[in-house]
N, C-alpha and C positions, 0 to 999 in steps of 0.2 A: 743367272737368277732372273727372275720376272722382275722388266723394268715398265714401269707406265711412263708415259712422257706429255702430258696435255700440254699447249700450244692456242693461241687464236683469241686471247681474252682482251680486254679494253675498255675502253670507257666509249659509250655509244648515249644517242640522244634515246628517249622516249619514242617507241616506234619503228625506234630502227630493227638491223638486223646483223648478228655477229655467228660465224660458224665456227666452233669449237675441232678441234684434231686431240684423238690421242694415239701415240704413238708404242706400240705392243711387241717387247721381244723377251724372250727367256721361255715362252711354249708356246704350245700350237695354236697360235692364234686362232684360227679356222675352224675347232675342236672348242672354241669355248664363247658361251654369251658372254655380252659385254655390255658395261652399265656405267651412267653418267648420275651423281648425286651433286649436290650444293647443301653449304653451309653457310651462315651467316653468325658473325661474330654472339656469344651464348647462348644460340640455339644448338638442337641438334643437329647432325648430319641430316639432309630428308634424301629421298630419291627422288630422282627425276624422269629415267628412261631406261628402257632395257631395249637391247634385240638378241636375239637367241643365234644359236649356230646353224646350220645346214639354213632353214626354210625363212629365217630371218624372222620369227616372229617378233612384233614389238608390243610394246605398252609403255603405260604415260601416266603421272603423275596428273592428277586431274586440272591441276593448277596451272598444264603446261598443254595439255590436251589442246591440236590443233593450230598449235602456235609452233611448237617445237619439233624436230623431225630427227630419230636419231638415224643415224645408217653405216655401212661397215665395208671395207675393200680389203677384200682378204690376201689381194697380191700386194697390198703395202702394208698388210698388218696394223691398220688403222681403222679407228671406231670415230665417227663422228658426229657433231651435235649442232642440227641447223636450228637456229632460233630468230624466228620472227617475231612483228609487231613485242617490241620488248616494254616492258615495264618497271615502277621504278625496283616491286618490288622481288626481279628480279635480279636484282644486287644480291653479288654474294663470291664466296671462291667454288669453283665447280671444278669438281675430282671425276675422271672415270676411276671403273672397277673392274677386275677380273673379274665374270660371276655376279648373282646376287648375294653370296655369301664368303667369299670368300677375304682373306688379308691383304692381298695384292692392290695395293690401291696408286696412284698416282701425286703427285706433288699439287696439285690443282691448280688452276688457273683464277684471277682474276676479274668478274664481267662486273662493270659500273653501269649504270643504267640514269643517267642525270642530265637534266638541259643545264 
C-alpha cells in the first residue's frame, strides 16, 4: 500500500533554514507529482508546493514563493521541501501528498519557527 513517510522537522530560530524529506513507497513513485501542504492547529489544510513527474514542473504557494524550494530524486523515491529565510508564521505540521488530489497523504511532520 502507499506509505508517505516525512522526516526533517524542528524547531529552528527566525531566518533559519530546515529541509523537509518524504519518503514514497507502494507506487511509482517516478509516475506521480508530489506535493507538500501544512496545517496549523483550526485552520484548514493549505498547500504549499507541487513538482510534477517526468519535466519537474513546480509551483508555490505565494506565501512561500522564493523562499521555499520543493525537489524530487526518483532513485530514492523521495520528494523534498528546502525552506529558507523561515518565518514565525511558518509554524505548523507539514504533510506531503501523493498528487494534488489524491488520499495518500503522509503522517506530517513538525517545523517550529521561534527565537
Amino acid at each position: 500500500q502507499v506509505q508517505l513517510v516525512e522526516s526533517g522537522g524542528g524547531l529552528v530560530q527566525p531566518g533559519g533554514s530546515l529541509t523537509l524529506s518524504c519518503a514514497a513507497s507502494g507506487f511509482t513513485f517516478s509516475l506521480n507529482g508530489m506535493s507538500w501542504y501544512r496545517q496549523v492547529p483550526g485552520k484548514e489544510r493549505e498547500f504549499v508546493a507541487f513538482i510534477s513527474s517526468g519535466v519537474r514542473t513546480t509551483n508555490y504557494a505565494d506565501s512561500v514563493k522564493g523562499r521555499f524550494t520543493i525537489s524530487r530524486d526518483n532513485d530514492k523515491n523521495t520528494v523534498y521541501l528546502q525552506m529558507n529565510s523561515l518565518k514565525p508564521e511558518d509554524t505548523a505540521v507539514y504533510y506531503c501528498r501523493r498528487g494534488r488530489s489524491s488520499t495518500d497523504w503522509g503522517q506530517g511532520t513538525q517545523v517550529t519557527v521561534s527565537s
